[in-house]
N, C-alpha and C positions, 0 to 999 in steps of 0.2 A: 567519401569514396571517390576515389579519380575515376575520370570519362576519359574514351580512347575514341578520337574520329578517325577514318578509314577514307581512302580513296587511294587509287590505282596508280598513284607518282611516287616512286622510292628515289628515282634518280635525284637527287639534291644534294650541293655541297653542304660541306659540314660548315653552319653558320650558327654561332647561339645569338647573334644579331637578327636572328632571323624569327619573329614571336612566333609565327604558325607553322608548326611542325604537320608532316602528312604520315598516315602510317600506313601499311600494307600488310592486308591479309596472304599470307603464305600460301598459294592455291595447292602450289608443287608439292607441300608436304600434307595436305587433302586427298592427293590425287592426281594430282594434275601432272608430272612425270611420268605417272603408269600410264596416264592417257598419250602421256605424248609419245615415248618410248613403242607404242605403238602404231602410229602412224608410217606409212607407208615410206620407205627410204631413209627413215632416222638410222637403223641400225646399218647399215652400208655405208652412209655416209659417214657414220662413225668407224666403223671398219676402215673407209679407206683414209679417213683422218690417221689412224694409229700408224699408218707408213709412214707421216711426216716426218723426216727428221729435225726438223726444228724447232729445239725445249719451244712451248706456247706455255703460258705461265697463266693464268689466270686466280685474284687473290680478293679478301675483302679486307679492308685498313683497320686490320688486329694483331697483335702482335703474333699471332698463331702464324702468320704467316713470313714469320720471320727468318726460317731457313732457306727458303725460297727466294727471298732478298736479298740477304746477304750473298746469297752465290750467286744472284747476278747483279748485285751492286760491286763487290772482290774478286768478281774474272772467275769463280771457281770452277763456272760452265767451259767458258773458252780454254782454261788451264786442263780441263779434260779431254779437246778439242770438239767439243759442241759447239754449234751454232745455238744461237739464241735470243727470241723477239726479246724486246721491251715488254715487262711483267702487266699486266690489265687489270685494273684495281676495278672490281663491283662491288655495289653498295647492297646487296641483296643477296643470302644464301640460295634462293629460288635461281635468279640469273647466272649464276656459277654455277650450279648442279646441272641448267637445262645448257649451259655453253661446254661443260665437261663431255654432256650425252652427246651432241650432235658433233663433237671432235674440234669447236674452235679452240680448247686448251688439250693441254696434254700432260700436263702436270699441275695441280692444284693440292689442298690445304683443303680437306671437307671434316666438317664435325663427324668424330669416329663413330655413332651411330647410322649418319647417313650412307655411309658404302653398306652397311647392312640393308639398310631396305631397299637401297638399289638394286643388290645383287637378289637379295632371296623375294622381293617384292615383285618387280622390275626388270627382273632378269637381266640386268646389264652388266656384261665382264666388268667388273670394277673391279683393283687388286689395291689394297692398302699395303705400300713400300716400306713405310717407315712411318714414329710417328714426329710429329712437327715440335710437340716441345711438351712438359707436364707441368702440370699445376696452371695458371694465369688464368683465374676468372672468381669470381666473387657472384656474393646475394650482396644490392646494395639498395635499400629503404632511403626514402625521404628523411628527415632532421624530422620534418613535421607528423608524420607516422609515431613517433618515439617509439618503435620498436627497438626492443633489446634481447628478444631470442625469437627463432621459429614458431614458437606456442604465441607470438604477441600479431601476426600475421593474418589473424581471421577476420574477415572480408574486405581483405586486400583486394587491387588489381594488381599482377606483376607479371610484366612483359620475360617472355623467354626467347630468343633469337629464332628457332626454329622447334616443330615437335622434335625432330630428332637429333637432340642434343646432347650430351652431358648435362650441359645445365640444367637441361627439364628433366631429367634423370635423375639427379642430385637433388633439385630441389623440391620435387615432391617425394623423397625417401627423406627428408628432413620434415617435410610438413606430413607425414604418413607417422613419424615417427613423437610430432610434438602434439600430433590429436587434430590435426586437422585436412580436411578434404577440398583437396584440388578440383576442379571445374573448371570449362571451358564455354562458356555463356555468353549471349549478347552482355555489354557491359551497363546496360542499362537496366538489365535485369537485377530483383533485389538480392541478394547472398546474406545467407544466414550467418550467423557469428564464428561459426567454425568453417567457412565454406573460402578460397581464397580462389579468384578466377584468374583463370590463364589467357596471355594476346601471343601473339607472335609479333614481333617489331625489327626491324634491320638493328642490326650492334648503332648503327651509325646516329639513328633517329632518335635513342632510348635516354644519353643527358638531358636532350632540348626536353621531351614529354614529359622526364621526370621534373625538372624546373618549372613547365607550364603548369604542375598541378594536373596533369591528364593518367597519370600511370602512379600509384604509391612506389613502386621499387622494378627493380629491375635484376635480371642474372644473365652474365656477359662476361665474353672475353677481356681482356685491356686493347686498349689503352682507355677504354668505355669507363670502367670503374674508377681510374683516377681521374679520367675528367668528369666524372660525376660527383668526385666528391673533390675538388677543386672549384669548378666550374660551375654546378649543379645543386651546393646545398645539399646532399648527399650524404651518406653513414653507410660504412664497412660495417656489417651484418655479420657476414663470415664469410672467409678465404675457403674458395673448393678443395684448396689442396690442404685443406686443415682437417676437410671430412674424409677426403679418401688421398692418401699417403700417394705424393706423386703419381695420379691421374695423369692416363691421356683424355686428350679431348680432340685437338684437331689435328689428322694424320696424312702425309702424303699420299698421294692418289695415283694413280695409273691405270691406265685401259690395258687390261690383262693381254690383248691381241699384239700390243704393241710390244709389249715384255715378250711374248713370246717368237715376235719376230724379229727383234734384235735385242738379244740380249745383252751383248758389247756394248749396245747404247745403254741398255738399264742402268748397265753395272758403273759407267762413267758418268749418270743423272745422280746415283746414289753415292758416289763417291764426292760428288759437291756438295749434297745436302747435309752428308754426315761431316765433311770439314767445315760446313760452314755452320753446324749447332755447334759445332765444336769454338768453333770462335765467338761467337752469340756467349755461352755459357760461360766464357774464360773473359769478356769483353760486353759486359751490359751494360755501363753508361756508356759507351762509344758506338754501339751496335743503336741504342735507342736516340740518342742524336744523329746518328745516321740517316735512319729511317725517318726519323720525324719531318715537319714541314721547315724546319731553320738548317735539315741537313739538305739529305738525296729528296725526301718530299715521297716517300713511297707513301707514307701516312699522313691523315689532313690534320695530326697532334701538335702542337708546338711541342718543344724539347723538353722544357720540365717537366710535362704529362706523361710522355712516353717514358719519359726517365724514374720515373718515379712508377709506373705501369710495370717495370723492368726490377726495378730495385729496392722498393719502400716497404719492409715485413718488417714492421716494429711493434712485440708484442703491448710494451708500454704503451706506445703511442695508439693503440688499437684495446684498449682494455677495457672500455666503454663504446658500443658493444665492444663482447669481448668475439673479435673477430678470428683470434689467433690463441685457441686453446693447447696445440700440442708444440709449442715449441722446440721440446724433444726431439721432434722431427726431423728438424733438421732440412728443411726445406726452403724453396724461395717464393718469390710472390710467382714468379713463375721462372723455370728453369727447361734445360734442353738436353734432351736424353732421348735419342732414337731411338732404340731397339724396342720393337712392339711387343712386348710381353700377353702370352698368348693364356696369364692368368688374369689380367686385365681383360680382355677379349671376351673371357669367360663369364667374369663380374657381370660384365655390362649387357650381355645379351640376357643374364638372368634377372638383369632388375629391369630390362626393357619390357621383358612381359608385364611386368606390374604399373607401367607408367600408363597415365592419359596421354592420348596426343588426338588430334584432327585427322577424321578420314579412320581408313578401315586397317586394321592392323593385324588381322586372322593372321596373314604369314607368319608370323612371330609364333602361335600356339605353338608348330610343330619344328620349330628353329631347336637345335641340339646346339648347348654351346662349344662345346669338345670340336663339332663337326666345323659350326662357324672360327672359331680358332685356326684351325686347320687348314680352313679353305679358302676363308675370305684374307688374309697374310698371307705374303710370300716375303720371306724373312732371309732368302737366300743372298739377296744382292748386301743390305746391310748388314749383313756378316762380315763378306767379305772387303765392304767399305771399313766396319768398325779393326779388321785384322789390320788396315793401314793407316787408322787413326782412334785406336785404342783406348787416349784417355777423352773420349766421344761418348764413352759408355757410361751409364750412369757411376755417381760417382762411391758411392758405398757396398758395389758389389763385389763377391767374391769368387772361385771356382769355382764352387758350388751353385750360385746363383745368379750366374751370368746370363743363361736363358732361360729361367725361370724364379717365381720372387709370389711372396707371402702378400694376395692385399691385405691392406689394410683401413680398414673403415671405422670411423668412430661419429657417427651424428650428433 
């Protein structure tokens, strides 16, 4: 069974020269945003943050954040006539969640679970714009694990990026589903055969651990999974987007005060983001050497990880495990398609009542997912972006199902 050591430094390049990896317990999704969202002058300060007008981008080096990139790697900002900094890569969902609250960004990429506990937890205007892209993230095990389904997983450790994830979502409705009981316990504690416990780890930290022998597997965005199974000794488990049909996971963000005090601005932020999936979608191996470290360098990837994070869904090559059961599908390793589908929204706030996560989660009892649909999306601005970049929109919809769509979930 892998051991997970803990101490308080997330900040570190991504080195796998580097033998001693550090981890970090997640406080923010414990608590520690409720506590701080509280504190005297947060919400003002963040009030008069939403006046800024200058996109503040802040992201962490996943390809989730890839529309955000590309519009300000391809001018799409300035061709709107936006001002806008240089994009702020953090290594840690806690430092992006707590720089989103106090207004140093103003546009961010947060796992679409997290604007739910913000707003209804946390009470913080958060408005989810659009989302950033579907599919792209995997369960990925050790070679030495020899796991070959969800049922082979009992008394694993397996790092999930944050409680409030997709990932930790999905992956314990996989492990609920194959007989087995997720936990979140010291790791040094013993787990019974059907018991698999849960860490929180940055995306960034999660190859090196899995290589050291400190973590059995891992569930993660890209470019994490191909370089875990490049880099890492590593095995494709199973692709997220094989369990639920074109999932979001991580979705553009916005301070609802800001949307409402310029809406002209909204509507020209959302008209870069939706050209620039659009180009991502039409342009994956040129989009992924872009970003990688041999391009622009937004990601600490070299080119063949991201490329391959972008482009590599080969049932064949994936058939031990078999990581890629619906090919039917018709899907990618991961693809970009805006529009927040508010039956999605729905999905996920109803398997969120049934997930573990760290810290106190009563809010969620009396969450109505129809109401969170409704309120937590505002779906008006990429309307109006997809009315001027059309083939944006996903790619097998029709009249009838352009704003709204059938999940689909097969564990």
């Amino acid at each position: 069974m892998a051991k997970c050591e803990h101490d308080g430094d997330s900040h570190i390049d991504y080195d796998f020269s580097n033998g001693r990896r550090r981890f970090l317990l997640d406080s923010l999704a414990a608590g520690g945003l409720a506590a701080g969202l509280g504190m005297p002058g947060l919400l003002s300060t963040a009030a008069a943050a939403s006046k800024d007008e200058v996109v503040r981008i802040g992201y962490l080096p996943i390809t989730d954040a890839t529309p955000l990139l590309v519009a300000h790697a391809r001018g799409y900002f300035e061709d709107e006539g936006l001002e806008v900094a240089d994009p702020e890569l953090i290594r840690g969902w806690s430092p992006l969640v707590e720089g989103f609250a106090r207004g140093r960004y103003n546009l961010v990429h947060l796992l679409k679970p997290i604007p739910v506990w913000m707003r209804y937890n946390n009470h913080f205007p958060v408005k989810i714009m659009a989302w950033a892209h579907t599919n792209g993230s995997a369960v990925l095990m050790s070679q030495a694990s020899g796991a070959k389904e969800f049922a082979d997983l009992g008394g694993t450790q397996i790092a999930v990026p944050f409680w409030y994830s997709v990932h930790n979502v999905l992956l314990q409705m996989a492990l609920r589903e194959a007989g087995l009981e997720p936990v979140i316990q010291d790791q040094s504690a013993e787990l019974a055969d059907n018991q698999v416990n849960l860490a929180i780890l940055p995306p960034a930290e999660m190859p090196s651990a899995l290589a050291a022998g400190r973590i059995d597997g891992f569930t993660v965005a890209e470019p994490f999974n191909a370089a875990g199974e490049l880099l890492a000794n590593g095995s494709l488990l199973r692709f997220t987007g094989d369990i639920w049909k074109n999932h979001p996971c991580c979705v553009l963000c916005m301070n609802e005060k800001q949307v409402e005090a310029n809406p002209e601005r909204t509507q020209k932020v959302l008209n870069a983001l939706v050209r620039a999936e659009l180009y991502a979608q039409q342009n994956k191996v040129e989009t992924a050497e872009m970003l990688s470290r041999d391009g622009k360098g937004y990601l600490p990837m070299p080119a063949n990880v991201v490329v391959r994070a972008m482009t590599h869904y080969d049932p064949e090559e994936y058939a031990d495990p078999r990581a890629i059961r619906h090919s039917e599908w018709g899907v990618g390793r991961i693809d970009f398609a805006p529009y927040p589908y508010p039956s999605a929204t729905r999905e996920l706030v109803r398997n969120m009542t049934q997930t573990l996560v760290g810290g106190d989660k009563t809010f969620l009892d009396d969450l109505d997912p129809d109401r969170v649909a409704a309120d937590l999306v505002d779906d008006r601005f990429v309307r109006r972006a997809l009315e001027q970049y059309p083939e944006a929109h996903q790619g097998d919809v029709t009249a009838d199902t352009a704003w709204e769509r059938e999940e689909i979930i097969r564990l």
